[in-house]
MARVOGU-662492 format. One line per 2 residues: number of its first residue (from 1); their letters; for each residue x, y, z of N, C-alpha, C. Coordinates in nm, 2 decimals. Atoms other than C-alpha are relative to their C-alpha. Example, Ala and Ser with C-alpha at 12.3 -4.5 7.8 and 13.67 -1.06 7.14 Angstrom:
! MARVOGU-662492
1	AS	0.09,-0.12,0.00,1.23,-0.45,0.78,0.09,0.12,0.00 ~ -0.09,-0.11,0.00,1.37,-0.11,0.71,-0.08,0.11,0.08
***
This chain:
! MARVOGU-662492
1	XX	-0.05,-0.14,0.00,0.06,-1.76,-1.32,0.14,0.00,0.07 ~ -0.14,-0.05,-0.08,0.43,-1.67,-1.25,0.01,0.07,0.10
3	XX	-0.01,-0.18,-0.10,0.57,-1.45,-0.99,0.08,0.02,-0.07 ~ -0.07,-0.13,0.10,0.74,-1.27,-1.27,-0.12,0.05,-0.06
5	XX	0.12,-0.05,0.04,0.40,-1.22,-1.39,-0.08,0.09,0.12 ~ 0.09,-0.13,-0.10,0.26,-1.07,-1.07,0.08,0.07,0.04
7	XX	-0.12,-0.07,-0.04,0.57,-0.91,-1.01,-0.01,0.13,-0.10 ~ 0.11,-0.15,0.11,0.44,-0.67,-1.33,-0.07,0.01,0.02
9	XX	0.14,-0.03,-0.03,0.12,-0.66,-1.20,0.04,0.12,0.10 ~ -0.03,-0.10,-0.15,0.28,-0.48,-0.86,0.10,0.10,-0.05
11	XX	-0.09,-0.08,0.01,0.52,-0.28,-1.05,-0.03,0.11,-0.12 ~ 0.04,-0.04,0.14,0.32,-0.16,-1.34,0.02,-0.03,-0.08
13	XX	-0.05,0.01,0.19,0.47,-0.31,-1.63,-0.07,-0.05,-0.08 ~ 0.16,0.05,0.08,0.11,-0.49,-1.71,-0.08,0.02,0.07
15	XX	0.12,-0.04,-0.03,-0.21,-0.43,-1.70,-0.10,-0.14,0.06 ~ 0.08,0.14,0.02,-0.38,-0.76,-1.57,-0.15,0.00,-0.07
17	XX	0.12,-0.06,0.05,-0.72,-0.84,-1.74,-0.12,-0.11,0.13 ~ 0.14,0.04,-0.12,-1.07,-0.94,-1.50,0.06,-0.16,0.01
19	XX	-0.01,0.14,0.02,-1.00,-1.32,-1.61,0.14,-0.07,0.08 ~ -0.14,-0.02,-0.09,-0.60,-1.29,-1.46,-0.02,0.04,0.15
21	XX	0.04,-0.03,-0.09,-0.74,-1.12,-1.18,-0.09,-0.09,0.09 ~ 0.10,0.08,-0.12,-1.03,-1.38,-1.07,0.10,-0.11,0.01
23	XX	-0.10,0.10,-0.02,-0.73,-1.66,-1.12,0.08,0.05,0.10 ~ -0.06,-0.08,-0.11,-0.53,-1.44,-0.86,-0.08,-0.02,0.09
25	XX	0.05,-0.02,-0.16,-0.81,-1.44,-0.59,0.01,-0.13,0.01 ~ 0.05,0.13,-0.04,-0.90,-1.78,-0.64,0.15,-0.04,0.07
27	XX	-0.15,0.05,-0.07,-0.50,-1.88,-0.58,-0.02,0.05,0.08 ~ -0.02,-0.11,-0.15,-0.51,-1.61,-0.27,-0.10,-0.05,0.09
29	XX	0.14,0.06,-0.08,-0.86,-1.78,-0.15,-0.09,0.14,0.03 ~ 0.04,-0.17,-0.06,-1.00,-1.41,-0.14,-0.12,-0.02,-0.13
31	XX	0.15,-0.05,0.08,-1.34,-1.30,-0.38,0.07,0.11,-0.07 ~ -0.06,-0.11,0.04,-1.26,-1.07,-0.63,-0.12,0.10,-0.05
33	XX	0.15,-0.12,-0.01,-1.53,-0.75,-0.62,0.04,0.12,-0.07 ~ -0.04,-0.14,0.08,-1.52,-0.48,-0.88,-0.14,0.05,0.03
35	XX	0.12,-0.08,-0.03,-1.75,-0.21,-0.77,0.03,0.16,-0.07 ~ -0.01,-0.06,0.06,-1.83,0.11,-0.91,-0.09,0.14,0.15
37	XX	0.05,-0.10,-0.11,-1.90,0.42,-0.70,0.03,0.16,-0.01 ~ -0.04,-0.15,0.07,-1.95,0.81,-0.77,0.10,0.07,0.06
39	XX	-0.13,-0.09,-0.06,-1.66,1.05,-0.72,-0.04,0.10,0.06 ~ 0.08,-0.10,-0.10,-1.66,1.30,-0.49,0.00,0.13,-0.08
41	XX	0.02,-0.15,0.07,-1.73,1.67,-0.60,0.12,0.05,0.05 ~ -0.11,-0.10,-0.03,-1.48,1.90,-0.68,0.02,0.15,0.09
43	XX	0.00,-0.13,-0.04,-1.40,2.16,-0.45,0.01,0.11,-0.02 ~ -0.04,-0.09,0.06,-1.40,2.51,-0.56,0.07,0.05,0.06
***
């Protein structure tokens, strides 16, 4: 992976996809955790 490539990832200009993303932690030594969790209620 470039850093012109993660340099779009931080600036928006791409979308990375899961597979780009676990290559990213692994280089970084970090776990990469996609979680899912309910949103809060809207206040009236």
């Amino acid at each position: 992976m470039t850093q012109s490539a993660v340099a779009r990832f931080e600036t928006g200009g791409t979308v990375p996809t899961l597979p780009v993303l676990e290559r990213l932690a692994r280089a970084l030594g970090v776990e990469l955790a996609v979680t899912f969790s309910p949103r809060a209620a809207a206040q009236p």
